[in-house]
C-alpha positions as CSV (number, residue, x, y, z in Angstrom):
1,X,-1.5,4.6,23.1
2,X,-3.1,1.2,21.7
3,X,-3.3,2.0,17.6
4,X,-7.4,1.2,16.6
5,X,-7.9,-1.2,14.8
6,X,-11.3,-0.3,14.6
7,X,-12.9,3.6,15.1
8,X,-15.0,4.9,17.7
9,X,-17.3,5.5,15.2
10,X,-20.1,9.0,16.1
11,X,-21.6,8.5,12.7
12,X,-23.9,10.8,13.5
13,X,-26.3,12.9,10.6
14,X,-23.7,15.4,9.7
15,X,-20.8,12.6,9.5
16,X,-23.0,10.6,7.7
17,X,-24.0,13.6,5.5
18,X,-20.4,14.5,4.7
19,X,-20.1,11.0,3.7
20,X,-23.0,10.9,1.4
21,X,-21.5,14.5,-0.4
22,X,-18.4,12.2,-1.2
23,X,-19.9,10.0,-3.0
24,X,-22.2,12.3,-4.8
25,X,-18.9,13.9,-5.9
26,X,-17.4,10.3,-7.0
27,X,-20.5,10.1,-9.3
28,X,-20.5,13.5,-10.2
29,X,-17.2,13.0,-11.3
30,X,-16.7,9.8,-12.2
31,X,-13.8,8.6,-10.6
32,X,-11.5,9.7,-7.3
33,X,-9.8,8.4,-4.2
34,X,-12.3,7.1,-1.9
35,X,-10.6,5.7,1.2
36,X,-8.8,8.6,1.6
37,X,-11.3,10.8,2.0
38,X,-13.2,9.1,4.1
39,X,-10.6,8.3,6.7
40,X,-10.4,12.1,6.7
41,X,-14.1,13.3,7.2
42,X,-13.9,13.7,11.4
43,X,-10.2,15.2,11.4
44,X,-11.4,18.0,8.5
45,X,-15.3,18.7,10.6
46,X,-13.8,19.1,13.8
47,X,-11.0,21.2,12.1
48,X,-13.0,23.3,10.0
49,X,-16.1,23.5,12.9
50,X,-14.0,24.2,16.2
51,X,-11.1,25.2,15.7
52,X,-10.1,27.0,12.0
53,X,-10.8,30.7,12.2
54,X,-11.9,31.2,8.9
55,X,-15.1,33.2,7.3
56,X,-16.5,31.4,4.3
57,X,-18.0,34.6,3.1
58,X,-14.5,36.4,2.6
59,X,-12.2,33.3,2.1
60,X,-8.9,35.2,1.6
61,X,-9.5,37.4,5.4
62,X,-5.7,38.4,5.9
63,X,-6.4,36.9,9.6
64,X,-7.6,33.4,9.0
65,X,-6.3,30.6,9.9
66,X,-4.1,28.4,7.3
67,X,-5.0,25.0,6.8
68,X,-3.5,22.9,4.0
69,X,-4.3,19.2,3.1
70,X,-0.7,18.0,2.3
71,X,-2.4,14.5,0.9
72,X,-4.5,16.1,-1.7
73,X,-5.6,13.0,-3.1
74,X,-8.1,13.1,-0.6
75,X,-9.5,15.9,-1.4
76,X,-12.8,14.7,-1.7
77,X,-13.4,15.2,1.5
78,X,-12.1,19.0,1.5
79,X,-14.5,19.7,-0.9
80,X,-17.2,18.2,0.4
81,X,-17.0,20.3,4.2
82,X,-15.7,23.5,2.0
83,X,-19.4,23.2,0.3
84,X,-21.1,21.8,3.4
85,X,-19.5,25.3,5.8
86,X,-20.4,28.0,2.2
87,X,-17.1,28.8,1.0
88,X,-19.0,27.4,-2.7
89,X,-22.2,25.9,-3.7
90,X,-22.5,22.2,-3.0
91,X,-23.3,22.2,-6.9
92,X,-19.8,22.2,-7.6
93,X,-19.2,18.7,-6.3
94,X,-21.6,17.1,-9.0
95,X,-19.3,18.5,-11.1
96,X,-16.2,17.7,-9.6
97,X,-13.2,16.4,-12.1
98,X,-15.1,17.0,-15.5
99,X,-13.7,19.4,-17.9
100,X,-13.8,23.0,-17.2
101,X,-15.2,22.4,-13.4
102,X,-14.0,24.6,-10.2
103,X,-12.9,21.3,-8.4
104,X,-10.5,18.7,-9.7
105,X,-8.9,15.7,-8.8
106,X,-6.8,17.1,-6.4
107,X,-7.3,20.7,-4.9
108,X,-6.0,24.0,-6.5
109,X,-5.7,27.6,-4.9
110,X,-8.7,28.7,-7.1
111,X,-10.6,26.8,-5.0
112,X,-12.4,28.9,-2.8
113,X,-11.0,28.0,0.9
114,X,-8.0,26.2,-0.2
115,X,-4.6,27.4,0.6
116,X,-2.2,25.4,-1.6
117,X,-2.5,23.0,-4.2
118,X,-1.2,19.6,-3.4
119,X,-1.4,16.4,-4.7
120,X,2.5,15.8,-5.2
121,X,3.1,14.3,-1.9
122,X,5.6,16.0,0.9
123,X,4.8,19.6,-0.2
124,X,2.1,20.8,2.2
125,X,4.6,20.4,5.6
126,X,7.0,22.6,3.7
127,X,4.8,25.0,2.9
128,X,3.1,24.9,5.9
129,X,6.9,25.9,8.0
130,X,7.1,29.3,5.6
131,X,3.7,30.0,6.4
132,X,4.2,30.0,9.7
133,X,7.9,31.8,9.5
134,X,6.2,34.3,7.6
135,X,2.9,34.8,10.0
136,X,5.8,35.3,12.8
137,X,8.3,37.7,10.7
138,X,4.9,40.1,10.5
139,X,3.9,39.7,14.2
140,X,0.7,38.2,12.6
141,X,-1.9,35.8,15.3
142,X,-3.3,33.5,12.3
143,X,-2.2,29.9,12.8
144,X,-0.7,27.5,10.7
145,X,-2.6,23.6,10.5
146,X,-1.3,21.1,7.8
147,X,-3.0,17.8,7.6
148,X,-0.2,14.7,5.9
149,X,-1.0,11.5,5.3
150,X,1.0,8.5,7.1
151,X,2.1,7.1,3.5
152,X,2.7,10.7,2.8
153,X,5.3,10.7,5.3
154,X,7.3,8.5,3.8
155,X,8.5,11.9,1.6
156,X,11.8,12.8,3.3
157,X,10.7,17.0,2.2
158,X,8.3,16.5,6.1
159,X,11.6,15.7,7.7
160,X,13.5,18.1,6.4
161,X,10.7,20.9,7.1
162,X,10.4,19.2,10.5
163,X,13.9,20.1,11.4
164,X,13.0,23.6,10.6
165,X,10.0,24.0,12.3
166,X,11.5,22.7,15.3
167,X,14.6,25.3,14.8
168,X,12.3,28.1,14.7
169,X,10.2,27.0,17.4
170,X,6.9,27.4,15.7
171,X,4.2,26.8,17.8
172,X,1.7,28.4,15.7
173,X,2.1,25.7,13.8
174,X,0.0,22.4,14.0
175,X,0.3,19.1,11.9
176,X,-2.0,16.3,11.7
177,X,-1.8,12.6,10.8
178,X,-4.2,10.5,9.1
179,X,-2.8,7.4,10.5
180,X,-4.8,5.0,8.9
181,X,-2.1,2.5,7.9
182,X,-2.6,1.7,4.3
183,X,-1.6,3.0,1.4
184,X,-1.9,2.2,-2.5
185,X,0.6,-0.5,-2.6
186,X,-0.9,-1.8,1.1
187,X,0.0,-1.8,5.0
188,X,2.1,1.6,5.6
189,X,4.4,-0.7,8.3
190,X,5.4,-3.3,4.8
191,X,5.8,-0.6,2.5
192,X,8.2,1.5,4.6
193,X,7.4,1.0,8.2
194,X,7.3,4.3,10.4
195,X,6.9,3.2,13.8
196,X,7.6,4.2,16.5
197,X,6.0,7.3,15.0
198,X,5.4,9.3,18.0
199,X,9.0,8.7,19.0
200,X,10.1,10.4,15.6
201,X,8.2,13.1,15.9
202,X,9.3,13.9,19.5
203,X,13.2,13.2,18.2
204,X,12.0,16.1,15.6
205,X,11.4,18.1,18.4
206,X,7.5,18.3,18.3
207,X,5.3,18.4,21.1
208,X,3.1,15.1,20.4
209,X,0.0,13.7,21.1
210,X,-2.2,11.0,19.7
211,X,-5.8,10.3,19.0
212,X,-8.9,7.8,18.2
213,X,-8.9,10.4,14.8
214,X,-13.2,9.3,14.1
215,X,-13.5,10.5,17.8
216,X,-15.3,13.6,17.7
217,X,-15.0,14.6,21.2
218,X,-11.0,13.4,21.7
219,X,-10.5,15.5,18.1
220,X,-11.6,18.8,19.7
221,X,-10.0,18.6,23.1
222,X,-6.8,17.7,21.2
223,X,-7.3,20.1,18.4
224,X,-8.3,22.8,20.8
225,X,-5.5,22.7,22.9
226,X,-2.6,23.5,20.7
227,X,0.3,24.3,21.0
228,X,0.7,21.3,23.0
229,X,3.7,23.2,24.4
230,X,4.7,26.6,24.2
231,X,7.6,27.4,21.5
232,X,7.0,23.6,19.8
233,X,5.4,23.1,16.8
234,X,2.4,20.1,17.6
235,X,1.6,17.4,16.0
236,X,-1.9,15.1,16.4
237,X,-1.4,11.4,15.6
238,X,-5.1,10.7,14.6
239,X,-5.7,6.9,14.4
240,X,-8.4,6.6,11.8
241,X,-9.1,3.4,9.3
242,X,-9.2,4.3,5.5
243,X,-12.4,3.7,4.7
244,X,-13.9,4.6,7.4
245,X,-17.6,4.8,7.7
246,X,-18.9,3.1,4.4
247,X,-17.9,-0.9,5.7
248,X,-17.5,-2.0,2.1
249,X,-14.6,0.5,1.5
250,X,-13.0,-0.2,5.2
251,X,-9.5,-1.7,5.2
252,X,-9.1,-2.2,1.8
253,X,-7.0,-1.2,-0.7
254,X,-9.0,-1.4,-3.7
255,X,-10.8,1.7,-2.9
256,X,-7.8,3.9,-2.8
257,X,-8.7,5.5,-6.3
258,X,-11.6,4.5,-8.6
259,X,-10.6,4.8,-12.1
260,X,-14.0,4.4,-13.2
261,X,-17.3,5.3,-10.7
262,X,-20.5,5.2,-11.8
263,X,-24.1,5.6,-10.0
264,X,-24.7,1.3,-9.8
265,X,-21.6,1.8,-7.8
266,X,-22.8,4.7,-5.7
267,X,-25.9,2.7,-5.0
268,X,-23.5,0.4,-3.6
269,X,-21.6,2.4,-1.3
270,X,-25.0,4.5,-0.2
271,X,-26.7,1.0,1.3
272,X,-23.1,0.4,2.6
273,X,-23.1,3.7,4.3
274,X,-26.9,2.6,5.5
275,X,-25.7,0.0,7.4
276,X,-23.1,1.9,8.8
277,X,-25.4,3.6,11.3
278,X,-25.0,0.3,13.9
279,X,-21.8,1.9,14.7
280,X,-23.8,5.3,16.4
């Protein structure tokens, strides 16, 4: 596949919406990793819309689906489609990162909806592998979907629970990328390069596919149709750009965390965000 090097934006009102709790939650807050987030916002809808089966209402059903953001610094967005789909009031994002508040900088078990706290990188796959061990060793139909950064990768902990996921054959077991090729330090491939990414995978021994990851409709009939193959774990290469949807933020590195966010810069990002609707 041709890696985008520009989305297929459907920045339609929800996408658009989702984007607007983010930043509401940056100046709640005060600070947080923007680009992150919002190269994640189509991945974690279609995720969380079409395919999780998960009931807000009772978050902890011993059926649901497992799905674990392994890059927890961009949690941001997590939070804001946990509020948007009930599993806590959107209030809580105002509040997000101050003392005492529900949501932090990067996401907790507390947290109503979220499976594992992450933020050190390379956890999530790992935990993700003895989820979906343990959902097997009780006969159990839940399924297991863990969502890693591309930087992220660069932990060798997803290799080594790669090798075991493959050994165990766990195809109730789904990963996702969010390719978008940047990380704090710059461009994943001059950082530590990982191309030719799907090649690994497959060496791994993962059913693979890949994925405009803003593409709403390409996200569900991916996302929809795992296992990819029967007795592989799959894993979605979603080609996204960090930043995506507020143009000011796209491509650039500067917006990986904000130190210091306060509602002049919201303005900022909101008009950005305005503008943003030519891609529809």
């Amino acid at each position: 596949m041709t890696t985008t090097t520009h989305p297929t934006m459907h920045l339609d009102e929800r996408s658009r919406a989702l984007r607007e709790s983010i930043v509401d939650a940056l100046i709640g807050g005060g600070r947080g990793h923007v680009g992150s987030a919002l190269s994640l916002v189509e991945i974690l809808r279609v995720l969380y819309d079409d395919v999780l089966n998960v009931r807000p209402s009772e978050p902890k059903w011993v059926d649901r689906d497992r799905a674990i953001l392994s890059k927890g610094h961009g949690c941001l967005a997590l939070y804001a489609i946990l509020a948007d789909r009930g599993f806590f009031p959107r209030e809580e994002l105002l509040r997000q990162a101050r003392a005492g508040a529900m949501l932090g900088g990067h996401p907790e078990v507390h947290i109503p909806g979220v499976e594992a706290s992450t933020g050190a990188l390379g956890h999530g796959l790992p935990i993700g592998v003895g989820l979906a061990i343990g959902a097997r060793m009780r006969k159990a139909t839940h399924r297991v979907f863990v969502v890693t950064g591309d930087g992220e990768l660069d932990e060798g902990s997803n290799w080594e629970a790669a090798l075991a996921a493959s050994k165990h054959g766990l195809d109730n077991l789904t990963v996702v990328v969010d390719y978008n090729k940047l990380q704090s330090f710059g461009p994943v491939e001059e950082v530590l390069g990982l191309e030719p990414l799907d090649r690994k995978w497959e060496a791994f021994g993962f059913a693979v596919r890949q994925c405009d990851g803003h593409d709403m409709r390409a996200l569900r009939e991916a996302l929809t149709s795992v296992p990819f193959e029967r007795s592989k774990p799959s894993v979605l290469i979603a080609h996204t750009v960090k930043g995506a949807g507020i143009p000011v933020c796209e491509h650039d590195p500067i917006w990986h965390h904000k130190a210091t966010f306060d509602a002049a810069a919201g303005a900022e990002l909101r008009a950005s965000l305005a503008s943003a609707q030519a891609y529809a």
